[in-house]
N, C-alpha and C positions, 0 to 999 in steps of 0.2 A: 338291284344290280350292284357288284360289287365296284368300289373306287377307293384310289391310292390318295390319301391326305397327302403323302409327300413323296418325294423321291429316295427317300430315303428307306419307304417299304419295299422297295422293288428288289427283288431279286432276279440275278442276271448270269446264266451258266454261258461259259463262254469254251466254246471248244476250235477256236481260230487260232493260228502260232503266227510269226513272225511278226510283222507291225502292225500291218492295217487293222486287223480283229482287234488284236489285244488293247490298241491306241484308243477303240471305243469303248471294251471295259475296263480300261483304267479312267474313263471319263465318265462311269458312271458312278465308281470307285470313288473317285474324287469329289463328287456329289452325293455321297452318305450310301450308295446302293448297296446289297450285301451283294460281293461277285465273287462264284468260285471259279477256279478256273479249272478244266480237266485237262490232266495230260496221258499220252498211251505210259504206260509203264517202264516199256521198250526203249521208244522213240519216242521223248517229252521234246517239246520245243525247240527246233534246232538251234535259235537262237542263244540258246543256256552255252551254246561250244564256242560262240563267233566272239572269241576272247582275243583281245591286243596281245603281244607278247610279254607286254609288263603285268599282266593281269593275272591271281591264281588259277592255274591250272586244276586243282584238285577240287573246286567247292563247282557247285552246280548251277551257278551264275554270271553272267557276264554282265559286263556295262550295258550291252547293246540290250540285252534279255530287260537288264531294268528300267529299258528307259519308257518303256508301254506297260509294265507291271508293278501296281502300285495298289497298296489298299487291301489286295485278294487274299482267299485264302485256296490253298493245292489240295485237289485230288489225283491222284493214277487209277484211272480206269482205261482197259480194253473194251473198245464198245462189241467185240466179236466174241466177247466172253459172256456167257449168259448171266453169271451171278452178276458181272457187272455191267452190264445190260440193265438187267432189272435195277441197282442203285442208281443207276444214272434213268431212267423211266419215274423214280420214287422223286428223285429232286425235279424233276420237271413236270412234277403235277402241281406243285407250288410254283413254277419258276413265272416268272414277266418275261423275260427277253433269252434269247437263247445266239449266241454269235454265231459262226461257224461259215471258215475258207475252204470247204475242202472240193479236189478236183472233180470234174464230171462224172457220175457213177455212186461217187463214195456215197450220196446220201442214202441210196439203194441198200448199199453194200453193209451201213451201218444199221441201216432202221431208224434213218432221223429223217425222213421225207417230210415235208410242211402236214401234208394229208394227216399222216399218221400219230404226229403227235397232236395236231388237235385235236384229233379222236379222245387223248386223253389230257389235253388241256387246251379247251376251245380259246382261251382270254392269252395264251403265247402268243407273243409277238418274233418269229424268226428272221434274223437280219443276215444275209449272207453275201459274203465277197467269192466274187470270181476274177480270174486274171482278165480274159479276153471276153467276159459273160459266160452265162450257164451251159451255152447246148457246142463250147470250144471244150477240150481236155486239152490245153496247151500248158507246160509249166511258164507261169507269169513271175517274174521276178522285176521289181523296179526296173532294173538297167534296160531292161527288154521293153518296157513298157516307155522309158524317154526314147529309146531310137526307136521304136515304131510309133509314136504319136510327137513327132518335129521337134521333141525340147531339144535333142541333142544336135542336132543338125543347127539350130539356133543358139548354142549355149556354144562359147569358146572365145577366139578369135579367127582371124584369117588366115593366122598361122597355126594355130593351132590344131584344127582339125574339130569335128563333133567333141563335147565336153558331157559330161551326165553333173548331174548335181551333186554336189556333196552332202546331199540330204537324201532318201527314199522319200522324195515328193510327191511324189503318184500312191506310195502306201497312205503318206499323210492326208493326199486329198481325197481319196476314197474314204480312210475312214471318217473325215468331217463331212461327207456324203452321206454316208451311213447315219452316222448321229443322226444329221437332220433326220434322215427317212424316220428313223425309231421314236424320234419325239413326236414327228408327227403320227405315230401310228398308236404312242400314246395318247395323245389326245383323241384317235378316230378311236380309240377303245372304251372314252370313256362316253362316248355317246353310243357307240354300240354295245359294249358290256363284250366284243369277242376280238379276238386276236388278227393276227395278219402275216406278211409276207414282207420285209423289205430288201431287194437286192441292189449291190451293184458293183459293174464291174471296173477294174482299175483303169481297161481303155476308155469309158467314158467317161470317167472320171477328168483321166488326162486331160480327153480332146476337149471337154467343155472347161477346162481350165485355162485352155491359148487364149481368151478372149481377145485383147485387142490385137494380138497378132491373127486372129483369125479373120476377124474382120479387115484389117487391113489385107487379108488375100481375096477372101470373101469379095469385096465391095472393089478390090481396086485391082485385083491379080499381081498385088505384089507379096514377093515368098521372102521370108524373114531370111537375111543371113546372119554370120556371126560375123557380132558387133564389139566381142569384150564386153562391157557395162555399159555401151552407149545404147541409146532409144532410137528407135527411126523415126520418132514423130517429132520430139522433141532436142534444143539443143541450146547451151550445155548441157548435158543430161550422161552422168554415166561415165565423165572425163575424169582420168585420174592424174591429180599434180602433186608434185614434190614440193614441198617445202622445206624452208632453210634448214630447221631443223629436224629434217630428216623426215616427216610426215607426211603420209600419203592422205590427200583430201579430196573428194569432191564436191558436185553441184546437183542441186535438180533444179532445173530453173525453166519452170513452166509459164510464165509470163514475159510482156515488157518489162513490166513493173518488178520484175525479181532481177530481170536484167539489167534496168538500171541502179537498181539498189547498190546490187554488185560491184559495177566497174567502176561505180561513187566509192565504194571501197575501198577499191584496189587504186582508186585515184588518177583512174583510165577515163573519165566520166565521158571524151568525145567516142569512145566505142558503142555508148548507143544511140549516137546521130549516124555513125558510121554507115553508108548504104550496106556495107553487105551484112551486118549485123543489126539492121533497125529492125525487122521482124522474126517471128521465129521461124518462119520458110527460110529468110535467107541466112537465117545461123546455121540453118540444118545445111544447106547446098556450100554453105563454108565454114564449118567447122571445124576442119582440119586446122587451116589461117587460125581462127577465133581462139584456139587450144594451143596453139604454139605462142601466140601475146600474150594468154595468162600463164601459161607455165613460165613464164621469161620474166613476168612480172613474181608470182606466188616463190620465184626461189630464193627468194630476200626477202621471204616476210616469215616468221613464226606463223606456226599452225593456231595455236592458242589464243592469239590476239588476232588474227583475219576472221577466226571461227567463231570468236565471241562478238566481235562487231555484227558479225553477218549476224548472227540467233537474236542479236537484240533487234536488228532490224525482220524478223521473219521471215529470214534469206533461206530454205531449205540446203544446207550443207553437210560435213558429217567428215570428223574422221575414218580414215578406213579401217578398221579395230579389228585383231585376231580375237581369239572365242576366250583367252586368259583374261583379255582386256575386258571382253562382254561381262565376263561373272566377277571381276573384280567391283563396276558398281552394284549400289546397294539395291539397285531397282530389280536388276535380274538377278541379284543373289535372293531376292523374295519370291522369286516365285521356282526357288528350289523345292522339292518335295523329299524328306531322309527317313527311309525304314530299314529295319533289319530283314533279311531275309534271306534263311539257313541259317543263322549266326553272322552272316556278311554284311555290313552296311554297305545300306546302297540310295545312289542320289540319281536324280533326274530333275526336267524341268515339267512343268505342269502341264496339262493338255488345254486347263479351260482360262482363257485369257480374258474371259469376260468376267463383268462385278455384276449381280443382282441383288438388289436392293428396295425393301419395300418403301413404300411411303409412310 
């Protein structure tokens, strides 16, 4: 039986566009795998167009394109075209893993059915995204996918209305869906010696992603509204205060014991004898009160000096940082990743946030 020494023999054709696919073979990219990727000729990745205005219009790349391509190298193949039909059949008698998003029908329509390529490569592991699952032909796009699985109806404020993330969360949680499925599937390959099937689609993804808002409707038939960054379980949790010099800070303060840390702090210390703030039931039922004493207190303090008291004491706090802020430390400027590609340099940040390390 044949078996792969490292990750590093795998080879991985990927024929998925926009995030979710491609997010998986860049992860496997980023773990030594050889990936190519296929584009139609015609219609290569819509993503390569979804360019800022400040961005060059002429090269065949955009920010967004590189942020899930990384490591590969490009083919253009039309799979309806028989000569290249046959090259993309040649590479996938060698290939490990095979991506591919495409809607209800196409697998038919192209001659990538699971059946049919194990015919000619039994040890293929095929991994596929669907929007709504296999037997929908709905176009799924992120944004459709938070207002029909609650995030957005949850995401905002009171005034503000449904909010969507300013991430494609639901591409990113699918394809860390995906991964898994496919490592596990390398592992069942290497006790079977034959390949497999792993799918999934972005609605389930979603909905097994609400956990503890699901359970709190689940168990107790309460429906999330929008909270801003507050938590309904917890409080403080999610308040945002000004300070003196001008910085927006918060709290997660999941205990007593963070509670009174804090207002030892702030040098409020009777707020946690206080009846309606001695537990965190009753900060939640008053937290509005609880938010308007620290904000009164937090606007005559430096952020710098409340924020470092708190982290020596283990107090969960946090500047509220725009994304300049993020890459100007050195922690997240390391896990930048820079290649060229077309002659373009192009940056992103890395998909695998874990360290593996032998003994």
């Amino acid at each position: 039986m044949k078996t792969l020494k490292s990750i590093e023999e795998l080879t991985v054709i990927e024929l998925s566009t926009v995030l979710a696919g491609p997010s998986v073979g860049m992860f496997f990219a980023e773990l030594g795998a050889k990936v190519i990727k296929i584009e139609h000729p015609n219609l290569p990745d819509v993503t390569r167009s979804w360019k800022l205005p400040s961005e060059q219009q002429d090269v065949p790349v955009s920010a967004y394109f590189s942020s899930v391509n990384y490591g590969k190298s490009y083919m253009n193949l039309n799979l309806l075209d028989s000569d290249d039909y046959s090259s993309f059949i040649e590479l996938i008698k060698n290939a490990d893993i095979l991506l591919t998003n495409f809607k209800k029908g196409d697998n038919h329509k192209f001659g990538i059915e699971t059946t049919t390529l194990h015919q000619i490569n039994e040890r293929l592991i095929v991994g596929k995204i669907s929007g709504f699952g296999e037997e929908s032909d709905r176009v799924a796009y992120d944004l459709i996918l938070q207002a029909e699985t609650g995030f957005m109806s949850m995401n905002g404020t009171s005034d503000s209305g449904p909010v969507k993330m300013p991430v494609a969360l639901i591409d990113v949680l699918a394809g860390h869906q995906l991964k898994e499925g496919l490592l596990l599937a390398l592992m069942d390959r290497k006790l079977t010696g034959k390949g497999s099937e792993v799918s999934v689609s972005l609605y389930d993804a979603a909905v097994c992603s609400l956990a503890n808002q699901a359970s709190n409707f689940l168990m107790t038939g309460h429906i999330a509204k929008r909270m801003g960054s507050l938590h309904p379980n917890i409080a403080p949790y999610g308040e945002l205060f000004q300070t003196k010099d001008g910085v927006t800070i918060t709290f997660a303060i999941g205990s007593d014991q963070h509670f009174e840390k804090l207002v030892n702090t702030l040098k409020c210390p009777e707020l946690a004898n206080d009846i309606r703030f001695l537990h965190n039931a009753q900060r939640i039922e008053n937290r509005a009160i609880l938010a308007e004493i620290m904000q009164s207190i937090l606007i005559n303090l430096q952020s710098k000096e409340i924020l470092s008291e708190l982290l020596l004491k283990n107090v969960p706090c946090a500047e509220v940082k725009s994304i300049d802020s993020v890459f100007s430390d050195e922690k997240a400027q390391a896990l930048i990743l820079t290649e060229k590609i077309y002659g373009l340099e192009t940056k992103r940040v890395q998909t695998t946030a874990f360290k593996f390390n032998h003994d």
